[in-house]
N, C-alpha and C positions, 0 to 999 in steps of 0.2 A: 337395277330394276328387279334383279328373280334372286337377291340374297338369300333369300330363304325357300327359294321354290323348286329346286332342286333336291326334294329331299331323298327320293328313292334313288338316286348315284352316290347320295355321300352313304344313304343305308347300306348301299350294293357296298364300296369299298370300305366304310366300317368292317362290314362283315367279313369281305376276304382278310383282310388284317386279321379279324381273329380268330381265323381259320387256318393261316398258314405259320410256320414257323417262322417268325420275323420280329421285328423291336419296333420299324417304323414304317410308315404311310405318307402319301401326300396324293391330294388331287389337287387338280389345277383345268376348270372347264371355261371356254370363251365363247358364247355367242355372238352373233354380228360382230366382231373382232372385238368385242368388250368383257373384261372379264366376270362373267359370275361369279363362280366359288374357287376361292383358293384356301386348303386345308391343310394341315397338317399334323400328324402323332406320334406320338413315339419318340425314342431314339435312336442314336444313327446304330448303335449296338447293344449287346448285355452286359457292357463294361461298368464297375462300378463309375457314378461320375461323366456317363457317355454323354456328349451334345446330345441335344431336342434337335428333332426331324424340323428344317426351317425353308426357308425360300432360299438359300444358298446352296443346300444337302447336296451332294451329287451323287447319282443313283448309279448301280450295275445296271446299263443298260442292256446287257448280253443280246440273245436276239433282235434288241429293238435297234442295235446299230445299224443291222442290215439297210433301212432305210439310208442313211447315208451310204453305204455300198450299191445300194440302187444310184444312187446320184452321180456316183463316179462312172456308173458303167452307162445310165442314158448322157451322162459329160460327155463319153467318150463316144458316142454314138449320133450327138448332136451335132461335133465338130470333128467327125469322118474320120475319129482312129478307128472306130470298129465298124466297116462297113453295113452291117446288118447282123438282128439279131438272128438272124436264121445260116451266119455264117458256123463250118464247123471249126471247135475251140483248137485244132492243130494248127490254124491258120498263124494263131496268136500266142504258143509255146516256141521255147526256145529247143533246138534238137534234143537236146539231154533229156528234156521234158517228155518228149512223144512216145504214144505208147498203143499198140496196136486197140487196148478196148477202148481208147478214147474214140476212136471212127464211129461216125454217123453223130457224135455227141456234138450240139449246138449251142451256141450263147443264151439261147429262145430256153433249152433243158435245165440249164445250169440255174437261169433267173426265176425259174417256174418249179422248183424240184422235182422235176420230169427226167432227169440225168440217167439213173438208174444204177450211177455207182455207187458202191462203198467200199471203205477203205480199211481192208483186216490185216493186220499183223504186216505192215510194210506192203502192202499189194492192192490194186483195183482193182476188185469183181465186177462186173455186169451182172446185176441181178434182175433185171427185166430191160427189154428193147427201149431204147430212148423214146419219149414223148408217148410213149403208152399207160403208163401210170405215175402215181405222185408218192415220194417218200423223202420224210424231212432229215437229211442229213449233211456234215455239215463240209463233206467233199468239195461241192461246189465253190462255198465261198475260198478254201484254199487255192482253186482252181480261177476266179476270178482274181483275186488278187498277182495272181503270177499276169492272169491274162493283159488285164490293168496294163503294169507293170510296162509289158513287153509294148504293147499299145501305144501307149501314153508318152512313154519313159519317165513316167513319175509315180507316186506309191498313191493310194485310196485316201491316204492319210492328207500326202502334201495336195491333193487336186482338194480335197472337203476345205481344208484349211484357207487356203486362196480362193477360193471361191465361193464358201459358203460362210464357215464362224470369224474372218477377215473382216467382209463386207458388212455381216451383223452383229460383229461386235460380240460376239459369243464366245463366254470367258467361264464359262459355267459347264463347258462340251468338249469332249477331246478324247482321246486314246491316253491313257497315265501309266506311267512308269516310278512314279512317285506321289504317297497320297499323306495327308493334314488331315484336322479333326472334320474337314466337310465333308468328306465321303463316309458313307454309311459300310459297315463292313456285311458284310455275306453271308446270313448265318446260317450253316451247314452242318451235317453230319461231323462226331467228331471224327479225326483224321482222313475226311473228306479234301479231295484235291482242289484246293483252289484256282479254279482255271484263269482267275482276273488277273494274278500278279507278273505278268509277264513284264522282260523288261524292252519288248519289240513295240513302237509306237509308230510302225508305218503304217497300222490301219487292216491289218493282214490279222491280227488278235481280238480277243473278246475282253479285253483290260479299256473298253472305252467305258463312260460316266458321262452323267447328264443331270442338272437340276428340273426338277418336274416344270419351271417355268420356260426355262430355255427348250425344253423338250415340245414343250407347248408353241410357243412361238414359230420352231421348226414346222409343224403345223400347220401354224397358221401361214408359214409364208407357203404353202401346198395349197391351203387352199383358197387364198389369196390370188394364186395364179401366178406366185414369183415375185408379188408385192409387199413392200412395208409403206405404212401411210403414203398409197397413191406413187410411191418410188419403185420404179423395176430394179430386182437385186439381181434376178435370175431370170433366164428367158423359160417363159412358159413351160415353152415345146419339151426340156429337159425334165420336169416335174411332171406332165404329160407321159411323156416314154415311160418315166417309173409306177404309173398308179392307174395306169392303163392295161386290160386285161390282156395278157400272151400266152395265156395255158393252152397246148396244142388241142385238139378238140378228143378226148378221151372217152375211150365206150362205158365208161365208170359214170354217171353223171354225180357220184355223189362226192368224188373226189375236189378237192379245193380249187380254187380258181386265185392268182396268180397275176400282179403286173411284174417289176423286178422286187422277187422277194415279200414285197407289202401281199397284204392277201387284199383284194376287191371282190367286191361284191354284184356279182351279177346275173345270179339265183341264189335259191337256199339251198347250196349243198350239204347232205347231212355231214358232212367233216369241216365245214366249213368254222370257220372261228368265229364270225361275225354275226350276232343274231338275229333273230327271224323277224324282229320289230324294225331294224336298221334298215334304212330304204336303199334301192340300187343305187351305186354309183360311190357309198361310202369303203374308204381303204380304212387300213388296220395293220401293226407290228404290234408282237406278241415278244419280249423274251422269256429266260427261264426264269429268270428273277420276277417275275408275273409282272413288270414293268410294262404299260399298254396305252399306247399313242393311236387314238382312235379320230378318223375325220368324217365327216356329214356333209358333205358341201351342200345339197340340197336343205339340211336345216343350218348351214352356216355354223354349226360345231367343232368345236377342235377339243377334244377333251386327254388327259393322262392321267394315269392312276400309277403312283411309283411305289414300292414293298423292296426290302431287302431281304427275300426270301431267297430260298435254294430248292427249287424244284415242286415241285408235288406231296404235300405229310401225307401218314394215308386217311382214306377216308374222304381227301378232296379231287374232286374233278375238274381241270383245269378249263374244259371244253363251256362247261357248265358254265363253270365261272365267270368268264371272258365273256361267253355270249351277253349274260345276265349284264353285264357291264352296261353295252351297248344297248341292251333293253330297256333297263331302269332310265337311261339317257331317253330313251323315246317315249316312255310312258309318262317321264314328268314334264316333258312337253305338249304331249296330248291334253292333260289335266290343268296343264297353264292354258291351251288353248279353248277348253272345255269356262276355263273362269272366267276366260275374257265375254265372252258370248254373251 
């Protein structure tokens, strides 16, 4: 129906593509669970002879795992490993683990980047009292995955696996330790660290990959409510617990707001990632690869924008960016609504 009416999203991510240092692109947007636009550019690298960016591609999801990291930890919270997120995370280290600054720090801090640690030369600092302010680093998720772990007795990895890309058949998603010409490589500074090649696939790494369709669909079953065609995969309540807002209530108002890890939307904080056109109630994963899984349940949107970039060139605003995503999404909906009339 809106083939072609979509144009200021595919403008929007034309443009970061040629903004950032990268070879390929893809968006993939669904309304009513139907697909609009599915795009693609580029190739997966700057190899001579490199595959075309396709419906197969698997993208560095880096930050955008964390959505599956959510999953694991409202898993474990749905069926009573982790009594509550306001329990503190010593509950759920093993002795060797515990560590006096870890006191007062919460499940609630860790999901919300309200923690206040980081982690310098072998050591954790406290750099501000837990749940009083927000800072993105990437302690916690270390720290979730042990907690997992101990919980569960199972890794991030094996609970997603059986429960989530099992059930939907998702062959396109995973944490790799070995990669084919579908993965799009990283393009980075040269003699820049490859943080993706790890060879630990418990889920604990950032070496996970995704196709911008399968990406989408994860999406959709979010905002489906746990559905594929009218069939429950997932109980609600667990999708709920992750995209549901937990940020402690901060004297900052402009700081981010926070379900596990997904950012929601429920004002315009000015550090917020999601923007100012997007109405309440819409979540949003961000990673460094500018990979961006954005939902709307109130307009029934599921959209992705995937790039095999490496950070920030300069000159680009990543904030900017991302907002504008979300934007261009809401203004070519306006102007469809505008022509129907």
């Amino acid at each position: 129906m809106f083939a072609n009416s979509f144009e200021k999203v595919i403008n929007s991510v034309k443009s970061t593509f040629h903004a950032l240092d990268c070879t390929g692109a893809a968006l993939v947007l669904f309304q009513n669970n139907e697909l609009q636009v599915e795009q693609y550019w580029g190739k997966n690298s700057d190899q001579k002879n490199a595959r075309s960016i396709q419906a197969d591609t698997k993208f560095h999801l880096a930050s955008c795992r964390k959505s599956y990291i959510a999953f694991a930890v409202a898993y474990a919270i749905y069926h009573g490993d982790i009594q509550s997120i306001d329990d503190e995370i010593s509950l759920y280290l093993l002795p060797e683990q515990q560590k006096e600054v870890f006191n007062g720090i919460t499940i609630r801090h860790l999901v919300t980047h309200s923690h206040g640690l980081e982690y310098i030369e072998g050591e954790d600092i406290r750099t501000f009292a837990p749940g009083t302010n927000w800072a993105y680093r990437g302690r916690n998720i270390e720290l979730i995955s042990e907690i997992i772990k101990f919980a569960t007795k199972r890794t991030i990895a094996e609970i997603v696996n059986e429960e989530v890309f099992k059930p939907l058949n998702f062959v396109e998603t995973n944490w790799y330790n070995t990669f084919d010409d579908t993965f799009v490589e990283v393009i980075r500074e040269q003699n820049e660290r490859f943080w993706s090649a790890s060879t630990n696939i418990d889920g604990s790494q950032m070496n996970m990959y995704a196709s911008a369709r399968e990406l989408a669909q994860w999406g959709l079953l979010h905002l489906n409510e746990g559905k594929i065609d009218s069939k429950r995969m997932i109980h609600p309540e667990i999708l709920k617990l992750a995209t549901t807002i937990h940020s402690p209530t901060f004297s900052n108002p402009d700081l981010p707001e926070n379900g596990f890890f997904w950012y929601v939307k429920g004002s315009q904080a000015n550090r917020s990632e999601i923007g100012a056109f997007v109405p309440n109630g819409a979540f949003q994963i961000l990673g460094y690869t500018t990979v961006t899984l954005l939902v709307i349940p109130s307009e029934k949107i599921v959209a992705v924008r995937a790039f095999n970039s490496f950070g920030s060139p300069k000159g680009y605003d990543y904030l900017v960016d991302v907002r504008n995503f979300g934007n261009s999404i809401m203004i070519d909906l306006n102007e469809m609504d505008n022509d129907s009339q």
